[in-house]
C-alpha positions in Angstrom: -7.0 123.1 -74.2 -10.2 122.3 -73.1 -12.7 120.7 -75.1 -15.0 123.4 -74.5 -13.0 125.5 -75.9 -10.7 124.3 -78.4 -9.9 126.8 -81.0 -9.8 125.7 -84.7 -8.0 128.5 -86.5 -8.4 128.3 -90.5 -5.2 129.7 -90.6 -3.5 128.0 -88.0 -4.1 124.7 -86.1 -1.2 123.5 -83.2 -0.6 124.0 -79.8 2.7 121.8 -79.7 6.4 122.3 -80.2 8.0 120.6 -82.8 11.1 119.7 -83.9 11.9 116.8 -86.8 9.9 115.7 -89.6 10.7 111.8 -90.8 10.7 112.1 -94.6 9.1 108.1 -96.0 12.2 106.8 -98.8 10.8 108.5 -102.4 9.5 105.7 -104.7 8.1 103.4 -102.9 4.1 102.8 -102.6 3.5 102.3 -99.2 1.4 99.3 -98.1 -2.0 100.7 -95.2 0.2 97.8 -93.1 3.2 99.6 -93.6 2.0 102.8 -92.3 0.9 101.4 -88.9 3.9 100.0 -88.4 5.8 103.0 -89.1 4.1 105.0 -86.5 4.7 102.3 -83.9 8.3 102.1 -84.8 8.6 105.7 -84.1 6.9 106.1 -81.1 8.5 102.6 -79.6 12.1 104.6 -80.3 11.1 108.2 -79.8 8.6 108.2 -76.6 9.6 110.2 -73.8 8.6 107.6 -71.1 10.2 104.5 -71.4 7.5 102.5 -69.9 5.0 103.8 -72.5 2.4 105.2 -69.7 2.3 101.2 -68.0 1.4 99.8 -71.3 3.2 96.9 -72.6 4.0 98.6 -76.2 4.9 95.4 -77.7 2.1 93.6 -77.7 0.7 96.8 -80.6 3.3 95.8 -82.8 1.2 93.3 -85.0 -2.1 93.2 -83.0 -4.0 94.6 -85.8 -1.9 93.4 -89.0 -4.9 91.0 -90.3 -7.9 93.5 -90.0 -5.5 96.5 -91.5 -6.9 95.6 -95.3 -7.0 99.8 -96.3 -5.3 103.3 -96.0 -9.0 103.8 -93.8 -8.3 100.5 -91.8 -4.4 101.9 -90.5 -6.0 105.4 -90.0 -8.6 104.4 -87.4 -6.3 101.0 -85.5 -3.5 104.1 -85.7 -5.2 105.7 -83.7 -6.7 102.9 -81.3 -3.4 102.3 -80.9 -2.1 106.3 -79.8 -5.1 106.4 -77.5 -3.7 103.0 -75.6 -0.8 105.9 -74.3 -3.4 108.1 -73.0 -1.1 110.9 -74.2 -3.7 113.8 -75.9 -0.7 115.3 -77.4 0.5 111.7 -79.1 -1.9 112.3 -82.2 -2.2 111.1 -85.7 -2.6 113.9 -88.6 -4.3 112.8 -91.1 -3.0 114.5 -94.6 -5.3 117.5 -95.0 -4.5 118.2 -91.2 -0.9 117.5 -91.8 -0.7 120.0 -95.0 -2.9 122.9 -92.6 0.4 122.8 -89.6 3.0 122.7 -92.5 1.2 126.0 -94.3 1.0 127.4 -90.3 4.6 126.7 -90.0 5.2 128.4 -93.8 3.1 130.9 -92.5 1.2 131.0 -95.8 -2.4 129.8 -96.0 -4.9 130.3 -98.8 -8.3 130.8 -96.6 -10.6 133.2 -95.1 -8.1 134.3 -92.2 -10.8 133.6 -89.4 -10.1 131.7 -85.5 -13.2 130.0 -84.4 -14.4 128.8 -81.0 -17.0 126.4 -80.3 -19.3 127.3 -77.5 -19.7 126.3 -74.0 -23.3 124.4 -74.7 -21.5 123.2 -78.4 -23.9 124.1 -80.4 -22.7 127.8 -81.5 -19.8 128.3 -83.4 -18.0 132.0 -82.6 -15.5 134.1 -84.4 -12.9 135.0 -82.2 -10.7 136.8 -84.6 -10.0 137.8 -87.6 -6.4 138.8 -89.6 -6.0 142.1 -90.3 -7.1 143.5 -93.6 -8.1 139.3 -94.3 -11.2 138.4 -96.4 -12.6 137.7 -93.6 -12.5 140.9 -91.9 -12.6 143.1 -95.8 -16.0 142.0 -95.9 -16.9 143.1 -92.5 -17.1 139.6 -90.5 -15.6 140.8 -86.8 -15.0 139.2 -83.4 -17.9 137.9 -81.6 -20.0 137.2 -85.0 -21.5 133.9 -84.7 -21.1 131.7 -88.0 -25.0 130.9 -88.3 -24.6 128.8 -91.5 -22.0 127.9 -94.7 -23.0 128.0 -97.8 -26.8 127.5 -96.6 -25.9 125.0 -94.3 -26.9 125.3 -90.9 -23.8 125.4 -88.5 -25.9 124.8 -85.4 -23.9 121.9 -83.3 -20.8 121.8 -86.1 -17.3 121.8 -84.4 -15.1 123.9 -85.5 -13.2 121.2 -87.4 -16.2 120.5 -89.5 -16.8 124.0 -90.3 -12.7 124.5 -91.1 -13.1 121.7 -93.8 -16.4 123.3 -95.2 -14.9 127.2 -95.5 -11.8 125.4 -97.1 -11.3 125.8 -100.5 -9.1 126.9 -103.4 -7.8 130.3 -103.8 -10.5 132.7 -105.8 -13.2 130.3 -104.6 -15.8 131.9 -102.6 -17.9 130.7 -99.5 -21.0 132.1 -98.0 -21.4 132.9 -94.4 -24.7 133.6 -92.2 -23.5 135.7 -89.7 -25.4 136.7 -86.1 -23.4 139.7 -84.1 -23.5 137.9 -80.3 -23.0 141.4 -78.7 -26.5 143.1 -80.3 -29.8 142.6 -81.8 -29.2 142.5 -85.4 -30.5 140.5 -87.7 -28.6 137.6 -89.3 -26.7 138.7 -92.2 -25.2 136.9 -95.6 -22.0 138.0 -96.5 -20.0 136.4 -99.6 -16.1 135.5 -99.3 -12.9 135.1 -102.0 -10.9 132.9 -100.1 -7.5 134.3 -101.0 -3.9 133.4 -100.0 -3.1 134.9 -96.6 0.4 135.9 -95.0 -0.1 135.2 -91.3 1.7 137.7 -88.9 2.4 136.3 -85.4 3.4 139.6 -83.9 1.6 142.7 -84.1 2.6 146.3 -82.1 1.7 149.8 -80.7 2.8 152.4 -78.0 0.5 152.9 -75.1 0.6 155.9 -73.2 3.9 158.1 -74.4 6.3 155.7 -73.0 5.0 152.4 -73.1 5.5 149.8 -76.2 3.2 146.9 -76.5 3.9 143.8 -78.5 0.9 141.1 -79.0 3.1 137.8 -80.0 -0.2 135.3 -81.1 1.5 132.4 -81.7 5.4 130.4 -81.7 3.9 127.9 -85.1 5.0 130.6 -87.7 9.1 130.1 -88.9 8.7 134.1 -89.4 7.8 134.3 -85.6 10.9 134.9 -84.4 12.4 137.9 -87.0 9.1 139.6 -86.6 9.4 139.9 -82.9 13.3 141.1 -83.6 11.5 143.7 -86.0 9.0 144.8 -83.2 11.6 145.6 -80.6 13.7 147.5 -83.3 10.6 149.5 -83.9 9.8 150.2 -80.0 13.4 150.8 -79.3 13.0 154.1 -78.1 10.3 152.9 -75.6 11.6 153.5 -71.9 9.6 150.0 -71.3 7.6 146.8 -72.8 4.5 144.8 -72.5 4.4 141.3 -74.0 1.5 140.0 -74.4 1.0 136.0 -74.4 -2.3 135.9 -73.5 -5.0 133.2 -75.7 -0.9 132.1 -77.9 -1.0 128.5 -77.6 2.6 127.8 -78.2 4.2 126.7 -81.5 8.2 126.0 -82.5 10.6 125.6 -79.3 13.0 127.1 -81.3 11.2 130.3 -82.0 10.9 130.1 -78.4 14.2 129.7 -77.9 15.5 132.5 -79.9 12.8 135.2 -78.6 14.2 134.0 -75.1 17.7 135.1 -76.2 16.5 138.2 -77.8 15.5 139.5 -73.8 17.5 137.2 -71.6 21.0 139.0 -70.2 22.3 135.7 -68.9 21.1 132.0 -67.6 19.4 129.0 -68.4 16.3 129.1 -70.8 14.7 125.9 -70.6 16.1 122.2 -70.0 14.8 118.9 -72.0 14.7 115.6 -70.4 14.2 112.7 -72.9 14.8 108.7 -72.9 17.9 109.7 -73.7 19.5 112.4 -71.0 19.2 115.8 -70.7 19.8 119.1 -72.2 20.0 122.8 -71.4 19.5 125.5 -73.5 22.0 128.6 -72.0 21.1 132.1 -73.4 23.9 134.0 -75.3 23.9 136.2 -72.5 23.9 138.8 -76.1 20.4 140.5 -75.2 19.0 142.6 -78.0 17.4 145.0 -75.4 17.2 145.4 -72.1 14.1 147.6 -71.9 12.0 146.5 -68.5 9.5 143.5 -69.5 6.0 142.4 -68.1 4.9 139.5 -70.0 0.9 139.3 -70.0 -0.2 135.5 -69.6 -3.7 133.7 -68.9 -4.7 130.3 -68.9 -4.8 129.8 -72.7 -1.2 130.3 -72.6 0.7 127.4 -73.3 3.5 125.3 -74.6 6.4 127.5 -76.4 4.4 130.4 -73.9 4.9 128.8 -71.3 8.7 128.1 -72.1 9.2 132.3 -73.0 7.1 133.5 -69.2 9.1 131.0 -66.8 12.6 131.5 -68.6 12.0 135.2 -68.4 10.7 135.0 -64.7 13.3 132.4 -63.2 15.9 134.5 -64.6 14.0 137.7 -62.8 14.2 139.7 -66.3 10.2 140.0 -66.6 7.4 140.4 -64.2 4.8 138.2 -65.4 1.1 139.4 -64.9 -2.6 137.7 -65.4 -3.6 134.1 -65.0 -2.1 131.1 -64.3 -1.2 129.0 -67.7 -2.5 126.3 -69.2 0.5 124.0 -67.8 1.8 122.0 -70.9 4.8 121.0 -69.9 6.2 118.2 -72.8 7.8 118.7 -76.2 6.4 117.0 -79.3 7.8 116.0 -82.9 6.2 115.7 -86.2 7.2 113.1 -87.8 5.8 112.1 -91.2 4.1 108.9 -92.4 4.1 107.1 -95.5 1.5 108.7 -97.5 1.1 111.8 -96.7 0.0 111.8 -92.8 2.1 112.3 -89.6 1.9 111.9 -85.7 2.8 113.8 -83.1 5.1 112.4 -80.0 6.0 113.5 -77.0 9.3 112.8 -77.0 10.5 115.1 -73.9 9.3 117.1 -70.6 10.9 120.3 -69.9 12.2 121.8 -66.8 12.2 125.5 -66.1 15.2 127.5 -65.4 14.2 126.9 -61.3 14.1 123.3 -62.1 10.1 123.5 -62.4 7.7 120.9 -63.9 5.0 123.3 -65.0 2.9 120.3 -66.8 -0.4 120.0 -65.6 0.4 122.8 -63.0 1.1 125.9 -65.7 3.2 129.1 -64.6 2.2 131.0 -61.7 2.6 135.1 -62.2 4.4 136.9 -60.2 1.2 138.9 -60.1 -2.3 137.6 -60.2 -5.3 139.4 -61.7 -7.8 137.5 -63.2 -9.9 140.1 -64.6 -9.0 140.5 -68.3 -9.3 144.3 -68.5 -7.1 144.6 -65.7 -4.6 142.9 -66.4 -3.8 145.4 -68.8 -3.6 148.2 -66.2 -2.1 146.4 -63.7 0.8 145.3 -66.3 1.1 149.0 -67.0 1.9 150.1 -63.2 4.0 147.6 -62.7 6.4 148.4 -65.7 5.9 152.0 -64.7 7.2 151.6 -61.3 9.9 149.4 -62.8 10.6 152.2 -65.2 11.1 154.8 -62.3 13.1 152.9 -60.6 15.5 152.7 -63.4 17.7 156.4 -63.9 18.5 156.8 -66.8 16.0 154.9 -69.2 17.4 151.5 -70.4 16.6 151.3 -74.1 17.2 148.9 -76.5 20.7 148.2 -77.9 22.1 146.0 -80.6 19.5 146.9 -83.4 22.0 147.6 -85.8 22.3 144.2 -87.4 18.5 144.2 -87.9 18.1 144.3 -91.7 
């Protein structure tokens, strides 16, 4: 995303797909040489593009072998050397960041249960939500509340990284928050937090109207992402129609992308990979577990495993897609673990829509552009509607009998 608006989530921190995690050979005390090494090593072999972005790859291999004296030292010339690929989503994770994705992924964090966004002019830091029934929220801290200071320190110009690594902290710990409402005059208030273990729910849903069933899927990172959007359409089955919303979900797993995909897809391609080392199609099950009319809600925050869901759903004309166009990140990454505790993300693929469609750097287009937030809602209802009424009898959801 955008600098001005990356989002560090306490609870949650990736916007990539991943795949394989390299586990180091138990026993052995890794040498700070060794680990800069190992990185190179796996992006040399792994790296989608074979001619490294035009830079000679090689020449990395021992450029910095005499100056690497320290764990510090193969930190920062790691990542001197990821930035020679001018890749953003070729990154190095040092261990604390590491541990954050893997308790994402686990979908298990002890925290506060807050997303933050850094403002426009960087100096502001705002809450842009909070998990339901979180210590965040219990205490009354909402959307929109500006995080003023932590623990009496002033949060004016922090990024949300620095404040993520402040409100951090063991489980029955507590942190203290200045908080400023954005939207109204209050004053600044003080308000006291347990941080607590949290179970982070990717999917949450409602009915809208009498007919209508809604389902908010925040983000592909969670390994739960994928049975709790089973459990949602099981609950809305007897909804003549359904609104997905993807909007601000920056992507997560491919393969909870994958499987969601099959979940709504009656037939076709989903999405197709192309590595160093061929090429390779995913083909739905042509098995859908409902085939209740979709529009799929999407704006430019949208991305990755999003991304992947909205075009194999529109290419295979199952979905209309409504809202913005995405944020257009069109290439696969692993995680792959370093000795001692770190990891680094590579690109290690593009993908291809259904149509055969490079979407990276150029995002999905909707079928039906509105750009205006509260209408994309109502525009996504009248579309389903007049899909709906074009359909005699309802279609409803089928195959919900092996959901336990």
């Amino acid at each position: 995303m955008s600098q001005l608006k990356r989002i560090a989530t306490i609870f949650v921190l990736v916007c990539m797909t991943m795949t394989s995690v390299y586990q180091p050979a138990s026993g052995h005390r890794s040498q700070p040489v060794e680990i800069y090494h190992r990185a190179w090593q796996l992006v040399h072999d792994n790296y989608y593009d074979a001619n490294f972005n035009g830079k000679n790859w090689n020449e990395l291999e021992h450029k910095y072998d005499s100056q690497i004296k320290t764990s510090a030292d193969a930190q920062k010339y790691l990542k001197v050397m990821l930035e020679q690929l001018n890749d953003p989503y070729t990154r190095y994770l040092d261990p604390r960041a590491f541990q954050d994705e893997n308790d994402a992924i686990d979908a298990r964090i002890v925290g506060i249960g807050i997303n933050l966004q850094q403002s426009k002019d960087q100096q502001h830091l705002i809450v842009t939500r909070t998990i339901e029934a979180g210590p965040a929220e219990t205490v009354g801290v909402r959307a929109g509340d500006e995080i003023v200071a932590i623990d009496g320190q002033s949060a004016i110009g922090m990024t949300p990284e620095q404040a993520a690594d402040r409100i951090r902290g063991k489980a029955g710990t507590s942190v203290q928050l200045a908080l400023q409402a954005t939207k109204t005059a209050a004053p600044v208030r003080t308000v006291n937090i347990t941080r607590q273990e949290i179970t982070i729910h990717a999917v949450s849903t409602k009915m809208l109207d009498k007919n209508i069933g809604y389902i908010s899927l925040s983000t592909f990172i969670s390994n739960d992402a994928s049975h709790e959007f089973r459990t949602a359409l099981a609950k809305l089955s007897h909804a003549d129609g359904l609104v997905v919303d993807l909007r601000d979900n920056p992507g997560g797993l491919l393969s909870n992308a994958l499987e969601i995909a099959d979940m709504l897809l009656e037939g076709g391609a989903i999405v197709t990979t192309v590595s160093r080392h061929g090429r390779h199609t995913d083909i739905s099950t042509s098995e859908p577990v409902t085939r209740q009319p979709l529009v799929i809600l999407v704006d430019e925050e949208s991305a990755s495993a999003s991304e992947i869901l909205a075009s194999a759903l529109k290419d295979n004309g199952r979905a209309i897609i409504v809202g913005n166009k995405t944020y257009g990140k069109g290439l696969v990454q692993e995680i792959n673990r370093l000795p001692g505790g770190s990891a680094i993300h590579i690109t290690v693929s593009r993908y291809l829509t259904p149509s055969g469609t490079d979407i990276n750097k150029v995002g999905v287009i909707p079928d039906v552009t509105v750009t205006n937030k509260d209408e994309q809602m109502k525009v996504a209802l009248t579309c389903l509607k007049e899909k709906i009424a074009s359909l005699k009898p309802a279609v409803r959801t089928s195959n919900l009998s092996m959901i336990r």
